[in-house]
C-alpha positions as CSV (number, residue, x, y, z in Angstrom):
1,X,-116.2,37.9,83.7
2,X,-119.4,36.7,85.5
3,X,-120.6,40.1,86.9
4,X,-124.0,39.6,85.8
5,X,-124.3,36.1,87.5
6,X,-127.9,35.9,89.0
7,X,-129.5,38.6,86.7
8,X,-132.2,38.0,84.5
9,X,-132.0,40.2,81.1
10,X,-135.2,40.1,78.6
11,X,-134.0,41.2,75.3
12,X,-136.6,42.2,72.4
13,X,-135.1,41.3,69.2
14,X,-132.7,38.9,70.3
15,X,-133.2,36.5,67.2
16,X,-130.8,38.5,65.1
17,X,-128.3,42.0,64.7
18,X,-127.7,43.8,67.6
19,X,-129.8,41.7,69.7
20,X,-128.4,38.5,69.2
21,X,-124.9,40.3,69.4
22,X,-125.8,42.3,72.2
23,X,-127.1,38.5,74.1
24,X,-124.2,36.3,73.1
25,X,-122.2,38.9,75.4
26,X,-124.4,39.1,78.1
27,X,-124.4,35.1,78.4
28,X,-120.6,35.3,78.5
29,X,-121.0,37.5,81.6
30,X,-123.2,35.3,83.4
31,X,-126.8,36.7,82.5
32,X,-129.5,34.8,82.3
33,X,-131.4,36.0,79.1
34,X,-134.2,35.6,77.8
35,X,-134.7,36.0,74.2
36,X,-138.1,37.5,73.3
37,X,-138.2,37.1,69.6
38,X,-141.1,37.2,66.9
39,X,-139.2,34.3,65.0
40,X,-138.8,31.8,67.7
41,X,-137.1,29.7,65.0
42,X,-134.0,32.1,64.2
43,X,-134.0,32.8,68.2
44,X,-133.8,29.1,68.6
45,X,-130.9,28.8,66.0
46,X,-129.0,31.4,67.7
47,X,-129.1,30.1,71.0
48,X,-127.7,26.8,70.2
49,X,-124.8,28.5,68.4
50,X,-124.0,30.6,71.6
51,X,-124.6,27.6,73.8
52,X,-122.0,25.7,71.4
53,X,-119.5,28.2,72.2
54,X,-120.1,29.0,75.7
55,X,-121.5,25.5,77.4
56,X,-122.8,27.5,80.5
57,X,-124.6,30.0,78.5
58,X,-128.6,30.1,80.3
59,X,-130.8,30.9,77.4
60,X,-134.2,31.1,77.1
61,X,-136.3,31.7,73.9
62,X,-139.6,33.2,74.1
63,X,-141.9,34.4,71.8
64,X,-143.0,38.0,71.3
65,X,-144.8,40.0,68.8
66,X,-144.5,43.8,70.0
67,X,-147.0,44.9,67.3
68,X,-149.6,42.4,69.1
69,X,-151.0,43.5,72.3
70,X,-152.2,40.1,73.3
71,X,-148.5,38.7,72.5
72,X,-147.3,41.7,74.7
73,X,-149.9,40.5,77.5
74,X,-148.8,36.8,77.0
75,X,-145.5,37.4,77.4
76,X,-145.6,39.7,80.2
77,X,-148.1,37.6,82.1
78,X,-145.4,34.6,82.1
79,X,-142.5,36.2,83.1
80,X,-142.0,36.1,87.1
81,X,-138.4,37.7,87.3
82,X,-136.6,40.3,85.6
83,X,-133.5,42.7,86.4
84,X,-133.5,44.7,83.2
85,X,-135.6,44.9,80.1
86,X,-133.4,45.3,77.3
87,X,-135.8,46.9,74.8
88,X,-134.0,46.7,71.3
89,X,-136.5,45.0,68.8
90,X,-136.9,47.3,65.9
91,X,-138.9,47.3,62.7
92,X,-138.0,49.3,59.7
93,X,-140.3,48.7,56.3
94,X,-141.7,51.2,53.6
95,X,-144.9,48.2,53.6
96,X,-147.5,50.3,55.4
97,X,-149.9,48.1,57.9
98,X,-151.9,49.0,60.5
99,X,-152.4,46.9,63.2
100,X,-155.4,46.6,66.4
101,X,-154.0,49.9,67.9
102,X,-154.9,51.5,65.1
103,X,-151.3,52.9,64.1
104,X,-148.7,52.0,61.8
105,X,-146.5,48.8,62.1
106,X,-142.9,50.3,62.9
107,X,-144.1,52.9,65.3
108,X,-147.0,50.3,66.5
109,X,-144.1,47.9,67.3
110,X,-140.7,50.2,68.1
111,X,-142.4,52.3,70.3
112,X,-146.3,51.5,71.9
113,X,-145.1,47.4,72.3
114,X,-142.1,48.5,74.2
115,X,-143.9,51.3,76.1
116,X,-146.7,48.2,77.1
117,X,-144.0,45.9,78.1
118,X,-142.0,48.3,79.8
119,X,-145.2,49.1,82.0
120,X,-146.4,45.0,82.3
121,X,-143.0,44.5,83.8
122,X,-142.9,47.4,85.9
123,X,-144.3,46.0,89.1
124,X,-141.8,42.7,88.9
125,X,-138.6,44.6,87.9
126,X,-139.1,47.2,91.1
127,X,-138.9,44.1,93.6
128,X,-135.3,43.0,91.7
129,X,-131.9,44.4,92.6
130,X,-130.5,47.5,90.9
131,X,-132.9,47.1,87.9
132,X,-133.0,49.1,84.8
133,X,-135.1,49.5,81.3
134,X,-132.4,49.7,78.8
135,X,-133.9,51.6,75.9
136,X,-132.5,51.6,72.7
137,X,-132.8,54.5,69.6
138,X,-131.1,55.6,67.2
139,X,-128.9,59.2,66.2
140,X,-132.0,59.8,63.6
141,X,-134.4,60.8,66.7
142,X,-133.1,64.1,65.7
143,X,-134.5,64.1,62.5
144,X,-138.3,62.7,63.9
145,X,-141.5,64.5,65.0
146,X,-144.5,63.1,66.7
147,X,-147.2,63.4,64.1
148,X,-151.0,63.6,65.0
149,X,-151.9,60.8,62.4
150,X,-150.2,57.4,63.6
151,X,-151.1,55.6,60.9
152,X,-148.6,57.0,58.2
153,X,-150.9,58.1,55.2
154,X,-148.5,58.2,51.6
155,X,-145.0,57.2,51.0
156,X,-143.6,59.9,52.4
157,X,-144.9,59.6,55.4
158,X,-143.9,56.1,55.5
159,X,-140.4,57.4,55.2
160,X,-140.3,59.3,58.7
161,X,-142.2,56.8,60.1
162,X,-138.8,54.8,61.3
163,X,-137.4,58.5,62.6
164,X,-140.1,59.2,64.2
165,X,-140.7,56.1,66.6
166,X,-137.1,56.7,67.1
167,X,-137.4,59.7,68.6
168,X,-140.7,58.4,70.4
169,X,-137.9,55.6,72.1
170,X,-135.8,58.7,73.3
171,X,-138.9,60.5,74.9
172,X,-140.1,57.5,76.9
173,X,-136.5,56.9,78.4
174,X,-136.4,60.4,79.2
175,X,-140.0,60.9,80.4
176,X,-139.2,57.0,82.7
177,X,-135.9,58.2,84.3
178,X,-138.2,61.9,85.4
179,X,-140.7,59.7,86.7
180,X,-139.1,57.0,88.3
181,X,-136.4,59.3,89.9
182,X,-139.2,61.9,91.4
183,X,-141.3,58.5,92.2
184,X,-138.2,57.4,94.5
185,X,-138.4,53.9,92.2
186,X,-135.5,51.4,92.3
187,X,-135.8,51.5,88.4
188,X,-133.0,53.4,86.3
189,X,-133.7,54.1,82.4
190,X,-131.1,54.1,80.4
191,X,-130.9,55.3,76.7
192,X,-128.4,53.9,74.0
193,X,-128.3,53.7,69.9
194,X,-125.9,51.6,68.7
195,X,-125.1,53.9,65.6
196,X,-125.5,52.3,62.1
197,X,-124.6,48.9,61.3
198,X,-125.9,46.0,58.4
199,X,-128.5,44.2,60.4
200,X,-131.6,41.9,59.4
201,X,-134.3,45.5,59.5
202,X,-132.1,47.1,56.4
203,X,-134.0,44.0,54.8
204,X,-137.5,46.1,54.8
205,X,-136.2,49.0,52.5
206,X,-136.6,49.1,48.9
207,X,-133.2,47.7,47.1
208,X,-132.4,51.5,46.3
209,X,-132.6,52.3,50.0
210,X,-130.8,49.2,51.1
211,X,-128.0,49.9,48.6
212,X,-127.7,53.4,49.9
213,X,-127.6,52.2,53.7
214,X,-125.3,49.2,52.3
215,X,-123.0,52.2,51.2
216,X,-122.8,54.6,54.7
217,X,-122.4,51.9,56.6
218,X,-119.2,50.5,55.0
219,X,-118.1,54.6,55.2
220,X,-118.7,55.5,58.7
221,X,-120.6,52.2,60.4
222,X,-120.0,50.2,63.0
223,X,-119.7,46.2,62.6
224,X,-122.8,45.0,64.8
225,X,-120.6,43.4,67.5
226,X,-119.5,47.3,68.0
227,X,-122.6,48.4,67.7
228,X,-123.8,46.0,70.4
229,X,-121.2,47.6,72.5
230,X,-123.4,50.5,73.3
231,X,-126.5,47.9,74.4
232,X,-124.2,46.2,76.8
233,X,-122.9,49.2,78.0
234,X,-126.3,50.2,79.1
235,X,-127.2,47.1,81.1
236,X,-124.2,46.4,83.1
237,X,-121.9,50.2,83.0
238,X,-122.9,53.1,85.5
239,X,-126.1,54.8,84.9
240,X,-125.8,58.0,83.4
241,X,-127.5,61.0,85.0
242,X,-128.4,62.4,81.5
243,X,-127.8,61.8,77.6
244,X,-127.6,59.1,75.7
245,X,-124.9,56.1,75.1
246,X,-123.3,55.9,72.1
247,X,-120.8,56.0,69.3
248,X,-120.0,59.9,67.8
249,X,-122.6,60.2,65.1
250,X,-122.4,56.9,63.6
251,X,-119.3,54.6,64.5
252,X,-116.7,54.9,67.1
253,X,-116.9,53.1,70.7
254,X,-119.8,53.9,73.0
255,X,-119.8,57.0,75.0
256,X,-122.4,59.5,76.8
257,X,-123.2,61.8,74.4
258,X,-126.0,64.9,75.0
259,X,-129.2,64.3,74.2
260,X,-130.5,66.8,71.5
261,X,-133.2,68.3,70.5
262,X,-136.4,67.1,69.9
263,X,-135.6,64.9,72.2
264,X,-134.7,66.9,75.4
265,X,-138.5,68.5,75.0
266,X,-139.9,67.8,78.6
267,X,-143.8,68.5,77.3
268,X,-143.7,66.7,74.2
269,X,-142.3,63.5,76.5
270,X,-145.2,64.2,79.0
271,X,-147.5,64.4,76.2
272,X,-146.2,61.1,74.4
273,X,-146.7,58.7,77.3
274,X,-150.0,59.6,78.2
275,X,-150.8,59.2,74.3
276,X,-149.3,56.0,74.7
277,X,-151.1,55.0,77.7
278,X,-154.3,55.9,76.1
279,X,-153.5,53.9,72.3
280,X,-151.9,50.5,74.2
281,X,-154.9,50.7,77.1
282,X,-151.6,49.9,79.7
283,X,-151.3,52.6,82.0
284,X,-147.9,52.8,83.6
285,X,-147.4,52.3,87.3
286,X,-145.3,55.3,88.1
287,X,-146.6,58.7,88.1
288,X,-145.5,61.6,86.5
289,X,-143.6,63.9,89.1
290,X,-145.5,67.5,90.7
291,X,-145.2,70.3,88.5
């Protein structure tokens, strides 16, 4: 099936999990995509196994450090097409940094590189046909909060950190599709979670932690091909008007599901993106719809 012949996909995180999953499919179906990866290296490697099984496959392997802003600007800058912006790179560690920005590393990266790219690309992806930011979170946005302090003071803050820019990812897709729907953009936002599957960022955690995860996810996880499902689904399926594409809680096939709360909070999206506007210094070409 070739129905994404001619389309241009930019996947974060495409060196490994549900990225790499998620881009070995979207190859078969014609895509071009190009695979934005901190670890050009394991990117590299990945693309020659897909181009070993699929000859035709149109790769591309660029890299791209979300928790850089320069790296955000580089790649942006030298990218002249896209149709959809398949934002999947996450980062999940209990080793707190703080990077240029001034916040911690996960939320720095999973939520204010994304938001930057997202906006950097803006202007090219409304000139493409039918074109889409794919946005992907995870069923623990429920359990998050935006916190005043970004930069994750203590261990237990560290802990909700991951949750937390989680639920930030679910807030910018909602707060996008408002804006770009009362904007009159060409641009749909689509929100997915791929439910819980052994990837590469389970590597972060403590061995406790990882054992634990190791443990739910062979009782009610998804292998990551399944969980890719869900990614796919929300660059070439219809665009839902509302909710959130996914498997039931943690495994099962792909499905719109409601959005819950905190994430349905209109304010606390509002809120959020101009935060993020203000901490990444990109504002976003569309504005935010007459109250």
């Amino acid at each position: 099936m070739n129905d994404q012949q001619g389309r241009t996909v930019v996947v974060t995180g495409a060196g490994s999990g549900f990225g790499a999953a998620a881009t070995r499919v979207l190859a078969g179906r014609g895509a071009h995509v190009v695979m934005a990866a901190r670890d050009t290296a394991k990117a590299t490697r990945v693309r020659d196994e897909i181009v070993a099984e699929q000859p035709g496959a149109r790769l591309t392997v660029r890299a791209l450090d979300l928790f850089d802003p320069a790296s955000v600007r580089a790649f942006a800058e030298a990218t002249d097409e896209v149709d959809v912006l398949l934002a999947n790179a996450g980062l999940g560690s209990m080793q707190r940094v703080v990077g240029p920005l001034g916040v911690e590393r996960g939320f720095a990266t999973n939520h204010l590189g994304h938001f930057a790219l997202a906006a950097l690309l803006f202007p090219r992806m409304e000139r493409a046909a039918a074109p889409r930011v794919v946005t992907v979170s995870s069923s623990l946005y429920r359990r998050g909060r935006i916190p005043e302090d970004l930069t994750y003071r203590g261990r237990a803050a560290m802990l909700r950190s991951y949750n937390d820019s989680k639920l930030a990812n679910a807030l910018f897709a909602v707060e996008l599709g408002r804006r770009t729907a009362a904007a009159g953009s060409p641009v749909a936002s689509v929100l997915v979670h791929p439910g819980m599957a052994s990837t590469p960022m389970q590597d972060g955690h403590p061995a406790p932690v990882r054992a634990v995860l190791g443990l739910l996810t062979r009782w009610v996880g998804n292998s990551v091909d399944a969980g890719a499902a869900a990614l796919v689904e929300g660059v070439v399926g219809r665009v839902p008007a509302a909710g959130i594409i996914g498997p039931d809680r943690h495994g099962g096939r792909p499905e719109v599901r409601a959005l819950r709360a905190p994430a349905d909070d209109v304010e606390l999206a509002r809120r959020l993106w101009e935060r993020s506007e203000e901490l990444t210094g990109v504002p976003f070409p569309v504005r935010a719809p007459a109250v």
